[in-house]
C-alpha positions in Angstrom: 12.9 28.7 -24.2 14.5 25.2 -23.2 11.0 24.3 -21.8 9.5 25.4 -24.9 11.6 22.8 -27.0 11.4 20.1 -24.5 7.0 20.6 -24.8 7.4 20.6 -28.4 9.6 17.5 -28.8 7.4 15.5 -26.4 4.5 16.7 -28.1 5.6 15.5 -31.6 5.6 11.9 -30.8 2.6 11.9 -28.7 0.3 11.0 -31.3 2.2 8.1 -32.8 2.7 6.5 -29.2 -0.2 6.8 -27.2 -1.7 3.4 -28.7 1.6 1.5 -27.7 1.1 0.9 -24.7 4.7 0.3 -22.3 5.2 -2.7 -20.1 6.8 -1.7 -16.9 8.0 -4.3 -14.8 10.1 -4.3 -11.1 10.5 -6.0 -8.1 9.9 -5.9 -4.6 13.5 -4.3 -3.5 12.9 -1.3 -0.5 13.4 1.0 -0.2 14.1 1.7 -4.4 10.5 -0.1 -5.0 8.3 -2.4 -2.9 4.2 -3.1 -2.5 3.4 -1.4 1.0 0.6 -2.4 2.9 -2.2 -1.6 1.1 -0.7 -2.7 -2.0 0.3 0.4 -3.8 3.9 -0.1 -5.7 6.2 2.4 -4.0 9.5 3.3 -3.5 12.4 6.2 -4.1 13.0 4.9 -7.7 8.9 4.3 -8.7 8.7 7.9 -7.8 11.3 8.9 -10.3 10.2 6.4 -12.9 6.8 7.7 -13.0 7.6 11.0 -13.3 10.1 10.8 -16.4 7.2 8.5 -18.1 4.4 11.0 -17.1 6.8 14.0 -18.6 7.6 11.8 -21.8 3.5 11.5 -21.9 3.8 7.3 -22.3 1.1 4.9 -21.7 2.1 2.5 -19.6 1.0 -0.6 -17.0 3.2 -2.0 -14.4 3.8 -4.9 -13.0 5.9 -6.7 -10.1 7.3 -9.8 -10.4 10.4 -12.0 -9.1 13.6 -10.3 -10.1 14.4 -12.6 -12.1 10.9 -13.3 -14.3 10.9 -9.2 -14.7 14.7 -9.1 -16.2 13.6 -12.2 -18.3 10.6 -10.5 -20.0 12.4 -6.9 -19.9 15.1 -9.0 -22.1 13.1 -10.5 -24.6 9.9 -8.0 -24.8 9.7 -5.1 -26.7 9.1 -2.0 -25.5 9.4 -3.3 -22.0 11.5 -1.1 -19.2 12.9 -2.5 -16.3 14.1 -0.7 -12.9 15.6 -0.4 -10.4 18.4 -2.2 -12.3 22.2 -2.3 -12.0 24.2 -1.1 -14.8 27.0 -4.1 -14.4 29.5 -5.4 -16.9 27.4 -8.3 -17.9 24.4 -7.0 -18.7 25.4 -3.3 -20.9 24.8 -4.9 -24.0 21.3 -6.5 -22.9 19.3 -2.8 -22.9 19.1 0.7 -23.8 20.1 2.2 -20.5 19.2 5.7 -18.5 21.6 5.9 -15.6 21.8 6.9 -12.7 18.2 7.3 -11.8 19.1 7.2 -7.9 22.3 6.9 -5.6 22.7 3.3 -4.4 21.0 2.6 -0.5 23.6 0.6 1.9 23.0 -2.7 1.7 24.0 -5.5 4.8 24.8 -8.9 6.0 22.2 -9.5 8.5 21.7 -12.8 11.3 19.4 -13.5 13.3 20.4 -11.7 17.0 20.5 -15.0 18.7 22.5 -17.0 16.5 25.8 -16.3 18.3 27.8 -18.9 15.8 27.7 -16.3 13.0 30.6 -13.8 13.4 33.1 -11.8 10.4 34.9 -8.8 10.1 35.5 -8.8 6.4 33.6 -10.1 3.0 36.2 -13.1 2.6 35.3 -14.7 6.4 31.8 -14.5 5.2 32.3 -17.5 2.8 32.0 -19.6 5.6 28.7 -19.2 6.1 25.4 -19.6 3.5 23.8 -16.8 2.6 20.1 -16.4 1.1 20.1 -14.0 -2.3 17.5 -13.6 -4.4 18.7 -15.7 -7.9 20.1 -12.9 -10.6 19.7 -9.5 -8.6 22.6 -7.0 -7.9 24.0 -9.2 -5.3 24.1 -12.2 -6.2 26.6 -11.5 -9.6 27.9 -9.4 -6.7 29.1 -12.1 -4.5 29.7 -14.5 -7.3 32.6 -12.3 -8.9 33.8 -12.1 -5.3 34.4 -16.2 -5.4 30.9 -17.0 -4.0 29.7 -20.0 -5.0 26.2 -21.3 -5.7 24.7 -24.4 -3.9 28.0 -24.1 -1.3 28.0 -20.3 0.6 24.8 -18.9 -2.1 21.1 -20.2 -1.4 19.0 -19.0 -4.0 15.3 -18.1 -3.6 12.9 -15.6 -6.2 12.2 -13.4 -3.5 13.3 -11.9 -0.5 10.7 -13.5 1.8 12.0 -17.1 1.3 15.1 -15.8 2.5 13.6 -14.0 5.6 11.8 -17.0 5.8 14.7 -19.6 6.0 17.0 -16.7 8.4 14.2 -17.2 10.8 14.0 -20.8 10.7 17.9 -21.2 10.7 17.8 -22.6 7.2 20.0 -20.3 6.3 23.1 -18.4 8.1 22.7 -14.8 6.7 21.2 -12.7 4.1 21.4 -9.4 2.3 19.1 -6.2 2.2 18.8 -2.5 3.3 17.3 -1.7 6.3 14.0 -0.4 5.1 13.8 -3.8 3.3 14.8 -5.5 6.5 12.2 -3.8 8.7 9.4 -4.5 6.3 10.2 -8.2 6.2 10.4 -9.0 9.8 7.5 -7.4 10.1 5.7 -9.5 7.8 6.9 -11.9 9.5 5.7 -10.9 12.7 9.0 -10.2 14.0 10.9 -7.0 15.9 13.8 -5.5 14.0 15.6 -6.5 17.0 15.6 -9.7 16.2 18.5 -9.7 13.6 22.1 -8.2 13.9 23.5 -6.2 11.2 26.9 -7.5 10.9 28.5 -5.7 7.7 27.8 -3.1 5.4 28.5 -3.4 1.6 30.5 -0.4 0.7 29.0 0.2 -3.1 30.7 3.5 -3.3 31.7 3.6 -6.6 29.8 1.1 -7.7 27.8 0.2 -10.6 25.0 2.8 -11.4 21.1 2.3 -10.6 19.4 2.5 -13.7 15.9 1.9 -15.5 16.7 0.1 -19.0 14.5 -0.8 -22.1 14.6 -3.3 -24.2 16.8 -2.8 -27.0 14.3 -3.8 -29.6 11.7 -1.0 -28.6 10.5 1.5 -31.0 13.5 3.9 -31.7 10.8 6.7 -31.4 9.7 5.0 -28.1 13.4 5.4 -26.6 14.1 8.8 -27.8 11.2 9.8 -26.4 12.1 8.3 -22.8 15.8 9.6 -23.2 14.6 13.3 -23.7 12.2 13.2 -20.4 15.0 12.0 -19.1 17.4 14.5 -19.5 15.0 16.9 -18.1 14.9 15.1 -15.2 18.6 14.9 -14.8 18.7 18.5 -15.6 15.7 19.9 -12.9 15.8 17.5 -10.2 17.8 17.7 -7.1 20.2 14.6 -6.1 18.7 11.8 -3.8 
């Protein structure tokens, strides 16, 4: 019977929606979403996402940007949804939110394996050193409210291939990733995963949720639609 009201609500707004077309936009961030290498948009989380907006029966286009040119346009564009974003403090009131759509992946300081001057234990020691983030993801608010500061231990760079860029070249002392999203960056690169050290793990237990959000200015038809494919999915899918 549930599945007979779920078809039935979906079905009701089909009609009015299916001309307004949704703008989804992401970055490159493995393993959650990323272009592989035939440049099909991937990922644990793009799996998810498409499935709640192919349930909710939406029209959509995506596109991959810098994170911070997709949170830009996600903000100020309506009916635009965003993933895989952190729900955080500072940014709540900025979108209509779905949460969680995935458990966070570890993330990790990682050097290059034969820079032997590069050496903590803890978050605190690793202010001594610069790190490359990519300007306004997760980790970079992250390490600011941690007493980070920019232009002194925080090099900022759109995208994570600056940053594997400058590691390699020693521009740079450190930077942060998973280790999917490590792996594919050395090797486009042209670099063995053997080549950096992992030297500490960010424990994000407890942490701010992964999310997809909207724009708060979308059609409220639009968003009630999303939010009740949603549910389904939070209601019939396993944990990952």
């Amino acid at each position: 019977m549930k599945y007979l009201i779920y078809f039935t609500f979906i079905t009701l707004f089909s009609f009015e929606l299916k001309s307004e077309e949704v703008l989804v936009v992401t970055e490159n961030w493995p393993p959650y979403n990323y272009l592989n290498k035939d440049g099909e948009l991937v990922g644990n989380s793009t799996a998810i996402v498409h499935q709640i907006l192919s349930d909710a029966d939406i029209t959509y286009k995506t596109r991959v940007y810098p994170w911070a040119r997709s949170f830009q346009i996600a903000y100020q564009k309506k009916n635009t949804l965003i993933y895989s974003i952190y729900k955080t403090k500072e940014r709540e009131n900025k979108f209509h939110w779905f949460c969680p759509i995935i458990k966070p992946t570890p993330m990790h300081f990682y050097k290059m394996k034969d820079n032997s001057s590069v050496q903590f234990n803890n978050i605190e020691q690793a202010k001594q050193f610069t790190i490359g983030i990519i300007r306004g993801d997760w980790s970079h608010s992250y390490l600011l409210n941690l007493g980070f500061e920019e232009g002194e231990q925080l090099d900022l760079a759109p995208e994570m291939s600056i940053n594997t860029s400058k590691l390699i070249a020693g521009r740079i002392n450190l930077l942060v990733n998973s280790e999917l999203g490590m792996r594919l960056e050395l090797k486009k690169h042209n670099r063995p995963f053997s080549s950096v050290t992992k030297l500490f793990t960010i424990d994000l237990t407890g942490q701010n949720e992964i999310c997809m959000a909207i724009n708060k200015t979308s059609s409220k038809e639009l968003i009630k639609k999303i939010s009740v494919a949603f549910e389904h999915f939070k209601n019939n899918s396993k944990p990952r």
